[in-house]
GUTOR-826410 format. One record per residue (C-alpha): x, y, z; residue in one letter. Coordinates in steps of 0.1 Angstrom, whole numbers, plus 2048, in hexadecimal, padded with zeros to 3 digits. Example, Ala and Ser with C-alpha at 12.3 -4.5 7.8 and 13.67 -1.06 7.14 Angstrom:
<nodes>
87B7D384Ea8897F5847s
</nodes>
This chain:
<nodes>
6A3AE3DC1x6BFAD7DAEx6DBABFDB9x6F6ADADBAx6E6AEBDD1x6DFAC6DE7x705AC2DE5x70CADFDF7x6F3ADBE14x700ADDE35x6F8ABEE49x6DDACDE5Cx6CAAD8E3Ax6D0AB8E29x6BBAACE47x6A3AC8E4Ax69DABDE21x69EA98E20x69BA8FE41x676A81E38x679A71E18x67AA53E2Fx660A56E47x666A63E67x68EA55E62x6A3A76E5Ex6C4A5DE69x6C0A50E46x6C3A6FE32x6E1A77E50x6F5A55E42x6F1A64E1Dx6FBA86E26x71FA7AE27x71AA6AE06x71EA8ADF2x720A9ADD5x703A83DC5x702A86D9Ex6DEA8AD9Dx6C0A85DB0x6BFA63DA6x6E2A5BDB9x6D6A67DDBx6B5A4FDD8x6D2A34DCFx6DEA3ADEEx6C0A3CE04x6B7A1EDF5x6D8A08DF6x6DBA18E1Cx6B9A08E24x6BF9E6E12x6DE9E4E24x6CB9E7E4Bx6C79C5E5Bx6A79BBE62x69B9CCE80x6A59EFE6Cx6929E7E52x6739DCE6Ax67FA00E7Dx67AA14E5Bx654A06E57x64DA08E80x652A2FE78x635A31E5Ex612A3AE6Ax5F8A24E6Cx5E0A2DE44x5C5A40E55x5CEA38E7Bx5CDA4CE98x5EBA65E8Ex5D5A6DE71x5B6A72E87x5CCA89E9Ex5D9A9AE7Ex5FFA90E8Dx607A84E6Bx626A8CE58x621AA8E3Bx627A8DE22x613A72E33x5F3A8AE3Ax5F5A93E11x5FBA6EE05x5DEA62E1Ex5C7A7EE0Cx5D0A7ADEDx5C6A51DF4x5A9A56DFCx5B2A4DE22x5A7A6DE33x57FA6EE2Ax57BA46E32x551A40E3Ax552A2EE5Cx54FA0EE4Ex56CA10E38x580A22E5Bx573A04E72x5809EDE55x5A29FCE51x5A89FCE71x5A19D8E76x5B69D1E5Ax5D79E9E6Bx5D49D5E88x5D39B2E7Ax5F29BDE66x6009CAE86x5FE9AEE98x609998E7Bx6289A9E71x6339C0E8Bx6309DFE7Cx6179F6E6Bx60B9ECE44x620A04E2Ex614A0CE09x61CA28DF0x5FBA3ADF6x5FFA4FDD9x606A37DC2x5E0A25DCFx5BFA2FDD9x5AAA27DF2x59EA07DE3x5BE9FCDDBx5CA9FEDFEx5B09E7E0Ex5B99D1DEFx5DF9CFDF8x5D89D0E22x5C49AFE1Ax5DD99EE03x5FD9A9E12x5ED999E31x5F5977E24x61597BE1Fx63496AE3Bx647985E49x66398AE3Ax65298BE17x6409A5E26x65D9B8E33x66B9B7E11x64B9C5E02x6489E0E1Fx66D9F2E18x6649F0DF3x643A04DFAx65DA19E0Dx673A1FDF1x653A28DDCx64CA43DF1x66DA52DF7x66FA50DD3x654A68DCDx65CA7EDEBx67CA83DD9x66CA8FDBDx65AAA7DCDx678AB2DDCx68BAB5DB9x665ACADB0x660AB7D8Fx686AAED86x683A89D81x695A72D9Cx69AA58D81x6BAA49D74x6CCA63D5Ex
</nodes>
């Protein structure tokens, strides 16, 4: 896909495109759409990104409410996203013994109950070791600290979904 062909996408395309680069948050990628023509790739993840650092608070907690928990029940059910069911495999997250599912999920409610919302990390750019590393650190952290880490996990990921999108063309600064 190139960005030409982004610029000229009808609103409802733009969506049907974009509209999961931020998980489960289409009305993101709706508050870009208007933005157009973007340069490059790189100036529509600008403007995810400045549109999500410029939510209040309880947007920002919104955006990480919307992300599975790793290895939870929507993954059990298979209701995952797409994205999240090939991150979550690709992790490691998806063939967990029992004693490393019993463990995670100890560890998602704790950080649950802690923060509010579910313990978002770029699963592709970790493994499953990784990931119980992180759950247990980030665990210590005071919540707004955490908030702060959460969205930039976020932007990790939409990064790379972007990428996909673009199929290789690099969402970096031109």
């Amino acid at each position: 896909m190139d960005i030409i062909k982004v610029n000229s996408f009808s609103y409802e395309e733009f969506i049907n495109v974009f509209g999961n680069v931020i998980e489960k948050c289409p009305i993101i990628c709706a508050a870009v759409w208007s933005q157009r023509p973007f340069s490059n790739p790189f100036d529509l993840e600008v403007a995810i990104q400045e549109f999500i650092d410029n939510l209040p608070t309880s947007g920002k907690e919104g955006i990480l409410r919307c992300h599975p928990d790793l290895a939870g029940r929507e993954a059990l059910r298979c209701q995952l996203t797409t994205e999240s069911q090939k991150e979550q495999r690709g992790a490691g997250l998806t063939s967990l013994d029992s004693t490393d599912k019993f463990r995670i999920d100890q560890l998602n409610t704790e950080y649950k109950e802690k923060f509010g919302f579910p313990f978002v990390i770029c699963a592709r750019m970790s493994d499953k070791d990784e990931i119980f590393q992180q759950l247990k650190e980030r665990l210590l952290n005071d919540p707004m600290a955490e908030l702060r880490t959460g969205i930039e996990e976020v932007k990790k990921i939409c990064h790379l979904r972007l990428h996909d999108i673009f199929s290789g063309s690099p969402v970096t600064k031109p």
